[in-house]
C-alpha positions as CSV (number, residue, x, y, z in Angstrom):
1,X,-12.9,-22.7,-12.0
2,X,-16.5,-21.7,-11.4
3,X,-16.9,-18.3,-13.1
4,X,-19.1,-16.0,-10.3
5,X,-22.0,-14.0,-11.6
6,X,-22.2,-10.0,-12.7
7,X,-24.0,-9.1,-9.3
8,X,-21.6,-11.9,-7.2
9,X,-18.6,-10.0,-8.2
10,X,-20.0,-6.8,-7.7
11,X,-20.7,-8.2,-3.8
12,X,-17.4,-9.7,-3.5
13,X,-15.7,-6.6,-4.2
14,X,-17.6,-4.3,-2.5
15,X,-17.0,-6.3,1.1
16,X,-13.3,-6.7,0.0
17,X,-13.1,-3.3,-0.5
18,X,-14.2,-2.6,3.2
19,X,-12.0,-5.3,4.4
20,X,-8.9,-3.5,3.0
21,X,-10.1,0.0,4.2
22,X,-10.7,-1.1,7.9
23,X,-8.5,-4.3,8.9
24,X,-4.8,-5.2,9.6
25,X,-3.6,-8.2,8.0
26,X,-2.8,-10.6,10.7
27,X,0.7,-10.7,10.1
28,X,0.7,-7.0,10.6
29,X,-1.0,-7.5,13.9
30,X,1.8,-9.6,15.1
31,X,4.4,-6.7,13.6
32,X,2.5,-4.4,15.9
33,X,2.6,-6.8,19.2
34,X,6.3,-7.4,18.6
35,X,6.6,-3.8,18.0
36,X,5.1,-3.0,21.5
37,X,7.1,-5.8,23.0
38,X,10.7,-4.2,22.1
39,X,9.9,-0.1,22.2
40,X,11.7,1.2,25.1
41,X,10.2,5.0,25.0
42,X,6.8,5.0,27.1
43,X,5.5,7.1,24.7
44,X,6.2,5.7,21.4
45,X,4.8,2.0,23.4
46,X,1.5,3.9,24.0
47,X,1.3,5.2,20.7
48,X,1.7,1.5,19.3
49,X,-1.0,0.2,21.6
50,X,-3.5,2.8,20.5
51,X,-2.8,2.3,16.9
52,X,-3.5,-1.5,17.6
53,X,-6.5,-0.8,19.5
54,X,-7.8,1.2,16.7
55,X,-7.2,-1.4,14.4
56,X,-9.2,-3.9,16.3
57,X,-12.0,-1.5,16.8
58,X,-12.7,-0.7,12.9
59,X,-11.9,-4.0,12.4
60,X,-14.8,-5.2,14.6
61,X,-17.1,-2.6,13.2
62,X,-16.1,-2.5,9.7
63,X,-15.1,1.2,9.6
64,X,-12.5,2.9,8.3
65,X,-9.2,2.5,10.1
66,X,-7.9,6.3,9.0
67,X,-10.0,9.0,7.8
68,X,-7.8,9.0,4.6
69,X,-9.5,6.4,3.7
70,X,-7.4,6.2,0.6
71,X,-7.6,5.6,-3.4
72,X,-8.7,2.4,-4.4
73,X,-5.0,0.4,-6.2
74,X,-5.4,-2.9,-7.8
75,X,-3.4,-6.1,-8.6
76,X,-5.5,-9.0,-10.5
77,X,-3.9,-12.6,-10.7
78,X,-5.3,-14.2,-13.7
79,X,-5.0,-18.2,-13.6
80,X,-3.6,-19.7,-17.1
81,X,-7.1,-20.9,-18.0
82,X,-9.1,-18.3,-16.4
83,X,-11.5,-16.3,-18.8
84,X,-12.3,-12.9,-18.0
85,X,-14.0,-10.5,-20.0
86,X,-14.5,-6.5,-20.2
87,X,-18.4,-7.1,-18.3
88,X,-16.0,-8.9,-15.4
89,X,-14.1,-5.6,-15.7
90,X,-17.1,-3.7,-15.2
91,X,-18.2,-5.6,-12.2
92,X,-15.2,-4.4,-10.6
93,X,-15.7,-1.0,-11.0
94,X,-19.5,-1.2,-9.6
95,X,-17.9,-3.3,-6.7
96,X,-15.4,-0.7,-5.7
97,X,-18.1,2.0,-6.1
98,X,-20.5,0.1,-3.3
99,X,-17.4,-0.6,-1.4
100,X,-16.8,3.0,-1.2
101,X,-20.2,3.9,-0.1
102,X,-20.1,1.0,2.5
103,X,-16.5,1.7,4.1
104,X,-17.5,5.0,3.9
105,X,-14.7,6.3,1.6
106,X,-13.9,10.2,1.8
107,X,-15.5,12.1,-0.4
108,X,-12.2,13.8,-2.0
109,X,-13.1,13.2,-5.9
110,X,-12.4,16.2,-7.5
111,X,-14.9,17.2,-10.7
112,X,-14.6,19.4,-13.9
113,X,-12.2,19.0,-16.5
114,X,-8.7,18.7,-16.9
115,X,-7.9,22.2,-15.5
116,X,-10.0,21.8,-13.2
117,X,-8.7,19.1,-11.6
118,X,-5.3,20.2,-11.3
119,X,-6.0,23.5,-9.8
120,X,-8.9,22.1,-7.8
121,X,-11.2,25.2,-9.1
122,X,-13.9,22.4,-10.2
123,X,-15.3,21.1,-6.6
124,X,-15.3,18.0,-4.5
125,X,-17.8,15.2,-5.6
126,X,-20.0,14.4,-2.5
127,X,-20.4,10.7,-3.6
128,X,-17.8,8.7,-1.4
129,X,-17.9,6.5,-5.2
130,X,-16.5,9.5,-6.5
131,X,-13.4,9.2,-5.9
132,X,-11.8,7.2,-8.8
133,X,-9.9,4.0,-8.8
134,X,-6.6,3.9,-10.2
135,X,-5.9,1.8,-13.5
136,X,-5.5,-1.9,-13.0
137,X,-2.4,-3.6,-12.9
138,X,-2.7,-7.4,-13.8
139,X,0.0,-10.2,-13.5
140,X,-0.8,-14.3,-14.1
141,X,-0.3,-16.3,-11.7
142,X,-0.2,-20.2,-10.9
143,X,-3.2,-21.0,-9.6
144,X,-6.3,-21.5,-11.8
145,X,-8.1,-18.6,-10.2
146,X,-9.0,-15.0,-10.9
147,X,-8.0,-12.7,-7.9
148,X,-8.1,-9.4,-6.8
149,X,-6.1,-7.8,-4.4
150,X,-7.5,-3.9,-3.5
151,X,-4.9,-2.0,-1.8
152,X,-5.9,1.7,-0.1
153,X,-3.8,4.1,-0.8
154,X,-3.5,7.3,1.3
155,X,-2.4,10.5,0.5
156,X,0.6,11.3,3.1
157,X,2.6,8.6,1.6
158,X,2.4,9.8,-1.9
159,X,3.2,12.7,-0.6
160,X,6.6,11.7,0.9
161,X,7.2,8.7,-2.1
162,X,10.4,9.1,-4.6
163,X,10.9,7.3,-7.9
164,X,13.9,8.2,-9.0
165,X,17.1,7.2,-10.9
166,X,19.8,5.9,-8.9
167,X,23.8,5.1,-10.6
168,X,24.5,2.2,-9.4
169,X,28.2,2.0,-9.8
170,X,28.4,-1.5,-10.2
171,X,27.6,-1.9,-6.9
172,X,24.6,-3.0,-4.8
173,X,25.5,-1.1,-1.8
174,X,25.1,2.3,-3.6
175,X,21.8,1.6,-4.5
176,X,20.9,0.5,-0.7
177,X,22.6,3.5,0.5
178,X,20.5,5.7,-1.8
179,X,17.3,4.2,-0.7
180,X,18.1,4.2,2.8
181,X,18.9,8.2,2.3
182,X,15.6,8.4,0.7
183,X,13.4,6.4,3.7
184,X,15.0,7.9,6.5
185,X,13.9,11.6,5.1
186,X,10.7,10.1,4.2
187,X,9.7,8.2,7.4
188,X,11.3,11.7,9.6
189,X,9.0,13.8,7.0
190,X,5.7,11.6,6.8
191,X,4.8,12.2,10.6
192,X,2.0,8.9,10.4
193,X,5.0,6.3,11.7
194,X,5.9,3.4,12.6
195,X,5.9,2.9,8.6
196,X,6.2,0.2,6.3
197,X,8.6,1.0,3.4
198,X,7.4,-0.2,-0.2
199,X,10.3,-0.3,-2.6
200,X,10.3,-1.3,-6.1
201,X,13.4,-1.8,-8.9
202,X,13.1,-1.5,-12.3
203,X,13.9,-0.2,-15.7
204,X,11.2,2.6,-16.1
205,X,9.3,4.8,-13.7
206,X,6.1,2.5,-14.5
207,X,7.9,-0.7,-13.9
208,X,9.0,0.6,-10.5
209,X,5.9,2.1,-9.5
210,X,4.3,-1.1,-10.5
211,X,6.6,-3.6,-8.7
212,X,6.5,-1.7,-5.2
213,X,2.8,-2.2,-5.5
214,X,3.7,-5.6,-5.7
215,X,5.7,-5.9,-3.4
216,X,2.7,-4.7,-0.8
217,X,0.9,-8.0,-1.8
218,X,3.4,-10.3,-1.9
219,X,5.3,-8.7,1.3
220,X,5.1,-10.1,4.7
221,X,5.7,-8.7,8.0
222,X,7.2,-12.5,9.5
223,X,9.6,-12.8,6.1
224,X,12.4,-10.5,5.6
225,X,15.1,-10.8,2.8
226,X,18.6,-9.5,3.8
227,X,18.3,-6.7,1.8
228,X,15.2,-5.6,3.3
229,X,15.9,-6.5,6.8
230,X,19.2,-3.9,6.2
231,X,16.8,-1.0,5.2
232,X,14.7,-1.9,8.5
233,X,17.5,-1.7,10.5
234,X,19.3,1.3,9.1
235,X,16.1,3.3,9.0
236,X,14.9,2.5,12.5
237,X,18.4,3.9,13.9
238,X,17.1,7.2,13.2
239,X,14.6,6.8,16.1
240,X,11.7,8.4,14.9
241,X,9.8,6.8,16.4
242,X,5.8,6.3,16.4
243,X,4.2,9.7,15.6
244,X,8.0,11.2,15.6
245,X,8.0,10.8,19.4
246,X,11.3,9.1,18.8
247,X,11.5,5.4,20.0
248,X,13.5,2.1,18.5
249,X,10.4,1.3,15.8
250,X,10.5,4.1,13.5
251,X,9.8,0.9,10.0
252,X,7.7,-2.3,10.8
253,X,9.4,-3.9,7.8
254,X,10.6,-3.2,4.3
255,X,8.6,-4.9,1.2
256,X,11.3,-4.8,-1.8
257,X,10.5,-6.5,-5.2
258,X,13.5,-6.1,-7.6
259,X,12.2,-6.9,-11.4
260,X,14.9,-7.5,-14.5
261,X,17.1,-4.6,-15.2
262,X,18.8,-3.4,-18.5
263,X,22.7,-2.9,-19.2
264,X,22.4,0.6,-17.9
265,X,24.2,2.8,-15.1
266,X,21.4,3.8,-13.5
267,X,18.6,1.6,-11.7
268,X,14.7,3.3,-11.8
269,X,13.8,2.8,-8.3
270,X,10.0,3.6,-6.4
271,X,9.8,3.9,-2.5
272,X,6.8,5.0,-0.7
273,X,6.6,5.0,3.0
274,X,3.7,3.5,3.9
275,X,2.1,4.5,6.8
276,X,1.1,3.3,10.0
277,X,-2.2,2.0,9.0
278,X,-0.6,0.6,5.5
279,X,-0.6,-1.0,3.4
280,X,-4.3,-1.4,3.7
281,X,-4.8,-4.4,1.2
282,X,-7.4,-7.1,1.3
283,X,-7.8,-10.3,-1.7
284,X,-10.9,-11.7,-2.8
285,X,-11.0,-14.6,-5.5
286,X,-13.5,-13.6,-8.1
């Protein structure tokens, strides 16, 4: 591996970070076409067209595809063999903070001090670089690379996300159940549909949080397990629908990452409905 300058990484970054904020992934792209292809309700098909459309447009033009243009999440693969160092850490964080200004990101960074922002008293930051990125989460991986995948998160789908306990029973099927409960509320509640649901299994709220973030990387729209292909199709009987106009595609596709689990009667479990335009993610080897 060649190791990339300070001021390369920095530039790497910054136009991944645009990438993610203003593309679709092509095999989200096909999701959408086959989406348009089966939707029966005129409405709901029109919707799905104009979604696509936008995509292609801030695709073209490098702008942002929502004007939540989200909070900057992060997954870096480090190769067996790869060195990285706290100044390739700092890169990073420049990178993210000229991606911002490129995309442009909102300005939604609140300032002051803890109190402040909780209760919002202390102001919004006008600098689109003010908007913080949330901590890194890092995993190795086989290849002997360093990469970065930047993920957008928007605020509607936090919003509408649950991690929560769920008692298994000793059965599988409970725990589907459960989740379905939780995604057809969510999807019904979030209003920015057709969605993609993010769910992640673990043993601690971190460890779920962390592997439905995952699973937005490693999920893809052409690929479904069983398990996630029942959530699709549970969810989308609700008929939603695109905006809530009610229609057949209500979920695009579920991305589930189940990690190891502890002798316990309860399983720690993390959905977030993404939304239309998620996720938003874009990889860039460093």
């Amino acid at each position: 591996m060649i190791s990339k300058s300070y001021d390369e990484i920095i530039e790497r970054v910054r136009d991944t970070l645009v990438l993610a904020g203003s593309t679709f992934r092509p095999d989200k792209t096909e999701a959408f076409k086959r989406a348009i292809e089966t939707e029966t309700n005129p409405q709901a098909k029109w919707i799905l067209e104009t979604m696509l459309e936008n995509a292609e447009v801030a695709g073209k033009n490098r702008r942002p595809i929502c004007d939540d243009t989200g909070i900057p999440h992060f997954l870096l693969e480090i190769g067996e063999d790869t060195p990285i160092t706290g100044k390739t850490l700092d890169a990073i964080k420049e990178g993210v903070k000229a991606g911002l200004r490129t995309l442009p990101g909102r300005p939604m960074g609140i300032m002051g001090d803890d109190s402040h922002r909780i209760d919002q008293s202390g102001g919004l930051n006008p600098d689109s670089a003010g908007v913080e990125p949330a901590p890194i989460l890092i995993r190795k991986c086989k290849d002997n690379v360093l990469r970065l995948h930047i993920l957008m998160f928007g605020g509607g789908p936090a919003i509408r996300g649950k991690t929560y306990r769920i008692f298994h029973k000793h059965n599988t099927q409970v725990v589907m159940d459960e989740i379905v409960s939780w995604a057809k509320e969510s999807v019904s509640q979030l209003g920015c549909s057709p969605c993609t649901l993010a769910i992640g299994v673990g043993r601690s709220h971190f460890e779920a949080s962390s592997l439905m973030l995952q699973a937005q990387v490693d999920g893809n729209y052409g690929i479904q397990s069983e398990m996630e292909q029942e959530i699709t199709n549970r969810v989308n009987e609700t008929n939603v629908g695109a905006l809530g106009l009610h229609g057949d595609v209500s979920v695009l596709a579920t991305f589930m990452k189940v990690g190891p689990q502890r002798a316990s009667g309860v399983r720690i479990v993390c959905l977030r409905p993404c939304c239309c335009f998620e996720p938003r993610i874009a990889t860039v080897e460093l």
